[in-house]
C-alpha positions in Angstrom: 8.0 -8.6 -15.6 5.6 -7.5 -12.8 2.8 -9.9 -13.4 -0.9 -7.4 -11.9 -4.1 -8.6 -11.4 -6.9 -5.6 -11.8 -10.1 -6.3 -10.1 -13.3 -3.8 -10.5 -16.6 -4.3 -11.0 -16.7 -1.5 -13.4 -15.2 -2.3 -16.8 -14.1 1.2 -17.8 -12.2 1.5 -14.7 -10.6 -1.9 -15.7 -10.0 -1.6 -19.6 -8.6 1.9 -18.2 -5.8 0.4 -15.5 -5.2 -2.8 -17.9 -4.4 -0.2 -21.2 -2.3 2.1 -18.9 -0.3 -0.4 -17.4 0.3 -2.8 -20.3 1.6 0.8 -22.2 4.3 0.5 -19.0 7.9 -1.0 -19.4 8.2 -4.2 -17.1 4.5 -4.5 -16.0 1.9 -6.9 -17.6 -2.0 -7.0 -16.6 -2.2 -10.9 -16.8 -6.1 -10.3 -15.9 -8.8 -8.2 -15.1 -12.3 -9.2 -13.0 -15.5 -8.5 -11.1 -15.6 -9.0 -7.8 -17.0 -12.8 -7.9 -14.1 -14.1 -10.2 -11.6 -12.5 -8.2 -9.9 -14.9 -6.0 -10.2 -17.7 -8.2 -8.2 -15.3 -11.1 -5.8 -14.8 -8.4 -5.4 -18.1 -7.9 -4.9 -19.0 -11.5 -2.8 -16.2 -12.4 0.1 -15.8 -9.2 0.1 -11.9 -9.8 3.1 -10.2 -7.9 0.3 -7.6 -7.5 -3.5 -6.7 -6.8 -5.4 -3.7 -7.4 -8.0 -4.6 -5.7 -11.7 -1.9 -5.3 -12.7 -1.6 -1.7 -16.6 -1.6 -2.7 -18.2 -4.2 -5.1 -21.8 -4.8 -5.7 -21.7 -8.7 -5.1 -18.3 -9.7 -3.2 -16.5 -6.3 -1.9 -13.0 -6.1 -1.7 -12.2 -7.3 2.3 -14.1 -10.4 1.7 -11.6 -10.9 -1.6 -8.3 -9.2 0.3 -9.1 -12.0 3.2 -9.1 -15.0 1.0 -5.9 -13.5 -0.9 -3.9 -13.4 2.4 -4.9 -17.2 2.9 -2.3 -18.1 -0.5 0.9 -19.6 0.2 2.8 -16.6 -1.4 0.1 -13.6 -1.3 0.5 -10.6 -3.8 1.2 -7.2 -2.9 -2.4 -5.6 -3.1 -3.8 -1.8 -2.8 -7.0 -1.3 -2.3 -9.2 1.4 -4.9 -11.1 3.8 -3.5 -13.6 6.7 -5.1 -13.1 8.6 -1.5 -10.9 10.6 0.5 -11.7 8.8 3.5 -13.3 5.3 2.7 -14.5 3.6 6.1 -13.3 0.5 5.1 -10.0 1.4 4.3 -8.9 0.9 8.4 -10.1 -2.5 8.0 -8.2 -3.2 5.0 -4.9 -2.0 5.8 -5.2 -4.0 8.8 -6.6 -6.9 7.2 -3.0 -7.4 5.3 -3.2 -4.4 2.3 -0.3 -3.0 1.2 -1.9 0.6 0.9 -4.6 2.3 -1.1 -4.7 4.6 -3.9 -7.8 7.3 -5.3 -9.2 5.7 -8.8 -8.6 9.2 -10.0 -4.9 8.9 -9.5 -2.7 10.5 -12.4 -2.0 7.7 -15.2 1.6 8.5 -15.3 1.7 7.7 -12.0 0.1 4.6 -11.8 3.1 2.4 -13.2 5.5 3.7 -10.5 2.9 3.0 -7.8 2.8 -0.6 -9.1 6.5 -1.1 -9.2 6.4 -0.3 -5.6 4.2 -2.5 -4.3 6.1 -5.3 -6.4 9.2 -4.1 -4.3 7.4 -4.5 -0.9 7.0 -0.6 -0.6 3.9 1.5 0.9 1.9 3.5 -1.5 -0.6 5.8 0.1 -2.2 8.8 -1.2 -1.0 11.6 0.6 -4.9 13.4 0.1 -6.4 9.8 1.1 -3.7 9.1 4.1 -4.6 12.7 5.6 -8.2 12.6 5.3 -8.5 9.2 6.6 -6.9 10.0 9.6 -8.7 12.9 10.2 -12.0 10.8 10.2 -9.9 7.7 11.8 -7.4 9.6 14.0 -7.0 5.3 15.1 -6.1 4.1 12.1 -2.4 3.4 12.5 -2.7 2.5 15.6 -5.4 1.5 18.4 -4.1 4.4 20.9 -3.0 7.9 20.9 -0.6 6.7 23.4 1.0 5.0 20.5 2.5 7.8 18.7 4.7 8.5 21.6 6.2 5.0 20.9 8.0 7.0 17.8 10.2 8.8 20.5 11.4 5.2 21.2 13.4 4.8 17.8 16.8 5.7 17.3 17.6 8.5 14.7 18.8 6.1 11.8 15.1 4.0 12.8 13.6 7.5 12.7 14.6 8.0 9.4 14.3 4.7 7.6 10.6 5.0 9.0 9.9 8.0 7.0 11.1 6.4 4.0 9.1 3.3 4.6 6.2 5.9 4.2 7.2 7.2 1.4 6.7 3.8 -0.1 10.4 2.8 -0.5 11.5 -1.0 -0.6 14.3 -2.2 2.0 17.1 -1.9 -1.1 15.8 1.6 -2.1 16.2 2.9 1.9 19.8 1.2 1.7 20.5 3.3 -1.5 18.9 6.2 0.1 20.9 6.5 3.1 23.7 4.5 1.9 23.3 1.3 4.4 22.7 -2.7 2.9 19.7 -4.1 2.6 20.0 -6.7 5.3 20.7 -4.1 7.9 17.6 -2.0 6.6 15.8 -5.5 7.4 16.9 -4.8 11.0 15.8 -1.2 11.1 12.5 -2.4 9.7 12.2 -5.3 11.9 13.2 -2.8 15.0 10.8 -0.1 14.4 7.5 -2.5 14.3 8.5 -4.3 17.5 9.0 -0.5 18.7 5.9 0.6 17.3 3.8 -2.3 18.4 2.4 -2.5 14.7 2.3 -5.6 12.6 2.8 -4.4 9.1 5.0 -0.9 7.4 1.6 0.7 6.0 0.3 0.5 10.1 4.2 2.2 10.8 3.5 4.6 7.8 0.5 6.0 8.9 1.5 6.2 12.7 4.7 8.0 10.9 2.1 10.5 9.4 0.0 10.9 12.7 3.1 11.6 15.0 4.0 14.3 12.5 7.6 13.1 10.8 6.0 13.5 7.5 5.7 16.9 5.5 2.1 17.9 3.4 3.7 18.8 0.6 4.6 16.2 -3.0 2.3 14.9 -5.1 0.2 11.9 -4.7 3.3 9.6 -5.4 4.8 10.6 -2.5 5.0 7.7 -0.6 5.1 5.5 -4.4 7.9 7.2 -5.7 10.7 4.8 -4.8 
């Protein structure tokens, strides 16, 4: 049972997520919250993961993401936004999140989007992802230069880092392309010391920015493992 953790500081969006998910096989919303409760429900309840709004009247959603990456065994968590492009989103992703979805995403979507974050996957809106680099052409990396770096992978890296932004966990890219998960783990573990980024959502958007992605799919795109 994927044990998910919904904090909001509005309580439609919350009743909303916790009714959707709870209706999904192998998820359970242990607890929902405001911004001020949040880490301390986090805490309490060991989530595997955290839907977690970027913007909240009295503690926003860095300040909460920070203290969450402080726990011995941290929860997967994607950040909520109401925009395209939400400034704070850079800082997020950087600050340890495991991606970010639209509040508006589709509910039959939303259970598969929480599976893969409790696999270790990426989930990014493709509309979000595309518009945020637009305004932050830096956000998966500090330098242009970077995305040169991509030439530096091998083929097989090449494509296990397109999968990795699709949102696919390590066994899922092993089924994919028919390889074990402990040499995916290598792939993986290549491809960030190649790309000179610290986390697969700061590979996933470079992926995007050097081009190896395609625009088309729907918003599970990179969820949908």
């Amino acid at each position: 049972m994927i044990r998910v953790v919904v904090v909001d500081d509005e309580a439609l969006v919350r009743s909303g997520f916790e009714l959707i998910l709870n209706a999904s096989d192998g998820i359970q919303v242990v607890a929902t919250a405001a911004g001020a409760q949040a880490a301390d429900v986090i805490r309490r309840e060991h989530p595997d993961v955290v839907l977690l709004d970027i913007r909240m009247p009295d503690v926003d959603g860095l300040t909460v993401l920070r203290e969450i990456q402080t726990l011995p065994q941290p929860p997967a968590v994607a950040m909520l936004t109401t925009f395209d492009a939400d400034e704070y989103i850079v800082t997020a992703l950087r600050s340890g999140a495991a991606g970010f979805l639209l509040k508006d995403t589709e509910p039959e979507q939303l259970a598969q989007l929480v599976r893969t974050l409790a696999a270790g996957g990426v989930v990014m809106s493709p509309k979000a992802s595309r518009a945020l680099l637009r305004s932050h052409p830096g956000a998966g990396a500090p330098q242009d230069a970077d995305v040169a770096r991509v030439n530096l992978l091998s083929d097989r890296e090449r494509d296990v880092l397109v999968l990795i932004a699709e949102g696919l966990s390590n066994a899922d890219i092993g089924t994919r392309i028919h390889l074990s998960a402990g040499t995916v783990k290598d792939h993986v573990s290549s491809i960030l010391t190649k790309l000179r980024v610290s986390s697969r959502v700061q590979a996933a958007l470079l992926a995007e920015r050097a081009g190896l992605l395609s625009d088309d799919g729907a918003d599970t795109a990179r969820g949908n493992g």
